[in-house]
Backbone bond lengths (Angstrom), bond angles and torsions (degrees), N, CA, C in turn:
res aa  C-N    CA-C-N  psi(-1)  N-CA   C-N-CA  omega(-1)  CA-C   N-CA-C  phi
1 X - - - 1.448 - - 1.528 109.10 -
2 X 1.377 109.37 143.99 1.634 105.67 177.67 1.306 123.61 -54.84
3 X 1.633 116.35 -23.88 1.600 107.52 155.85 0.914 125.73 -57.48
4 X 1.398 154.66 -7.72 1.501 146.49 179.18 1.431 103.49 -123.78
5 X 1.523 119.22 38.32 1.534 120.20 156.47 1.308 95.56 -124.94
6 X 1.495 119.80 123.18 1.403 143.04 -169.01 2.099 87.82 -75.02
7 X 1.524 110.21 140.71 0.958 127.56 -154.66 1.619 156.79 78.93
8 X 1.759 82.37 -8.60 1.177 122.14 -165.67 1.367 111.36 -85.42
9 X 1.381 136.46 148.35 1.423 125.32 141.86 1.930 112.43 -109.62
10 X 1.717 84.86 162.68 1.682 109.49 -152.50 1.622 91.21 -71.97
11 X 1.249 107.15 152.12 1.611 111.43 165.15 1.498 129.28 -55.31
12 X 1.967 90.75 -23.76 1.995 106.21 -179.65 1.795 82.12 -80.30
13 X 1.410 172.27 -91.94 1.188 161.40 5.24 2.037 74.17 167.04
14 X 0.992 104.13 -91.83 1.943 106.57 179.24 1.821 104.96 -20.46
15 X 1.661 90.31 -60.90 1.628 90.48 -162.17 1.426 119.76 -65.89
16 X 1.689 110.22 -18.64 1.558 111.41 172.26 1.194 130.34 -84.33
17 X 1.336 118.20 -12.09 1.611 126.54 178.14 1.473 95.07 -94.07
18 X 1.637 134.55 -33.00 1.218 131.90 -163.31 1.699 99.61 -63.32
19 X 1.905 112.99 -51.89 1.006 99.93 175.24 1.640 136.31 -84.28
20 X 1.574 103.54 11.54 1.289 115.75 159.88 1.420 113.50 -56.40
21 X 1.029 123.19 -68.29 1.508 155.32 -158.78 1.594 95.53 -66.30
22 X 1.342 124.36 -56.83 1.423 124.48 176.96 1.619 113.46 -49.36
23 X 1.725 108.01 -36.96 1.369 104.94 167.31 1.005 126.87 -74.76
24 X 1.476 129.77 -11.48 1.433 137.26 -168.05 1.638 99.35 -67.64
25 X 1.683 100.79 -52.80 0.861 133.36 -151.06 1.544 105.59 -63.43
26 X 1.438 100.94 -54.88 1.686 117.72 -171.01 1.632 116.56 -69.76
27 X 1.786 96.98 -18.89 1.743 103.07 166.68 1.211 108.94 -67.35
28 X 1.674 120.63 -38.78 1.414 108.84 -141.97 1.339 96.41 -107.26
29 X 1.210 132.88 4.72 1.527 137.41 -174.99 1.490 107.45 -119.50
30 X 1.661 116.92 -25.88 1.337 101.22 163.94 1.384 97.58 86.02
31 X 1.235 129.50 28.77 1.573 121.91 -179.08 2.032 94.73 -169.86
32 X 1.321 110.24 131.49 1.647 112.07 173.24 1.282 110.48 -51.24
33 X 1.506 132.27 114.62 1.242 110.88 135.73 1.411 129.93 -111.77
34 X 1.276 109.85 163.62 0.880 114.55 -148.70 1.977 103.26 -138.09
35 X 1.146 130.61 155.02 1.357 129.04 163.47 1.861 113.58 -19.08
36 X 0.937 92.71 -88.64 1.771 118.55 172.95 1.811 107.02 -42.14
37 X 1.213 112.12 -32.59 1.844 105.04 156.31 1.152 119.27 -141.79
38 X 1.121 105.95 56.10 1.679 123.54 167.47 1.739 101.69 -52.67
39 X 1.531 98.20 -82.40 1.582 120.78 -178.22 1.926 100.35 -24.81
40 X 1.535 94.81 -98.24 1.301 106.04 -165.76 1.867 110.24 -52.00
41 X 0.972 124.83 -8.06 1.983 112.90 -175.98 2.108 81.55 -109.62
42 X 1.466 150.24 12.69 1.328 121.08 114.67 1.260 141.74 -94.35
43 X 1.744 103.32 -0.50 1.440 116.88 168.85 1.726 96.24 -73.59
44 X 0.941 121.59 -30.20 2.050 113.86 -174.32 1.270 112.64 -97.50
45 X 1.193 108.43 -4.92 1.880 113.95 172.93 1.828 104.17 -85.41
46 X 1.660 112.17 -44.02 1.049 98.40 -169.19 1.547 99.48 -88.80
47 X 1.091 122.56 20.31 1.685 110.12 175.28 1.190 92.84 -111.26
48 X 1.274 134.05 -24.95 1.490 116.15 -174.55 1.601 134.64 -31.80
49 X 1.201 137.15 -172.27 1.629 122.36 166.86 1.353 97.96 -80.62
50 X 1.503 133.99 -53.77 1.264 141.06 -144.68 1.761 99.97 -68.26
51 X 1.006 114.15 -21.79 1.935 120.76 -176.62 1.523 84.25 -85.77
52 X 1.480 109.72 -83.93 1.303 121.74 -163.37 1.849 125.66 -24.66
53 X 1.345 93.43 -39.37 1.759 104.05 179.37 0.935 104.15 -89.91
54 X 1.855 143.55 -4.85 1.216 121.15 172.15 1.357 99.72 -86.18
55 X 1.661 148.63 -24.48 1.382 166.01 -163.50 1.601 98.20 -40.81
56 X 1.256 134.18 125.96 1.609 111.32 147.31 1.107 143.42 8.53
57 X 1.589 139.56 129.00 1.480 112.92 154.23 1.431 115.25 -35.07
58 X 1.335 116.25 -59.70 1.680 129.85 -163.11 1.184 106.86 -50.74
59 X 1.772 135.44 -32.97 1.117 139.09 159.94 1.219 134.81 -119.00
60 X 1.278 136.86 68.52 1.287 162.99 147.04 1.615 126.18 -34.74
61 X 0.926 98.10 -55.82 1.729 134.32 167.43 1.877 102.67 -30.81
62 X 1.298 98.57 112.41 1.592 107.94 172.72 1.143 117.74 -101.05
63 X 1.647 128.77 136.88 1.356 117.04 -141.72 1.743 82.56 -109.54
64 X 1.301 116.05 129.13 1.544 117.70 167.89 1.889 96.98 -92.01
65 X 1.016 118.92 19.26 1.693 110.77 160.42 1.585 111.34 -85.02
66 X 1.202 121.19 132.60 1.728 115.20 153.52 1.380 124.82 -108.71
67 X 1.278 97.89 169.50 1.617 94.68 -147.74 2.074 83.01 -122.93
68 X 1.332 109.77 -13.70 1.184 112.08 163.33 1.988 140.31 -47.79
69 X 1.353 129.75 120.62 0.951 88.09 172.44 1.477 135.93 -79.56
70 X 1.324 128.23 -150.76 2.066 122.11 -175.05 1.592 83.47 -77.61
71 X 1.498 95.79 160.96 1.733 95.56 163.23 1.589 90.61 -112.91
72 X 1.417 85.43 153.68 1.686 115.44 -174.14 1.684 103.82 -101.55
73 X 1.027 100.97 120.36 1.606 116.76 166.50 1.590 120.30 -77.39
């Protein structure tokens, strides 16, 4: 188990900051995330208008590519 490789952190140690961070996240975006839509709820934050119009003139440009993978049902 990754606890008994020196350098390592524990899977209990991963899983508690992961859902730290998901809360950080879900305050400041105003929408749950969660594991399962991590990807796509910051792929739709940074496309939003409210990101997009603060962007550069030079980059304005909203990318209809995702970088997400499909979600699985």
């Amino acid at each position: 188990m990754a606890e008994d490789i020196p350098g390592r952190y524990s899977e209990n140690y991963i899983g508690d900051e992961s859902r730290k961070l998901f809360k950080v996240l879900s305050d400041a975006l105003g929408d749950e995330v969660k594991k399962a839509n991590f990807c796509w709820t910051l792929e739709r934050a940074v496309n939003s208008p409210l990101v997009s119009s603060s962007r550069s003139p030079n980059n304005q440009h909203r990318s209809t590519q995702t970088h997400c993978p499909p979600i699985q049902s």
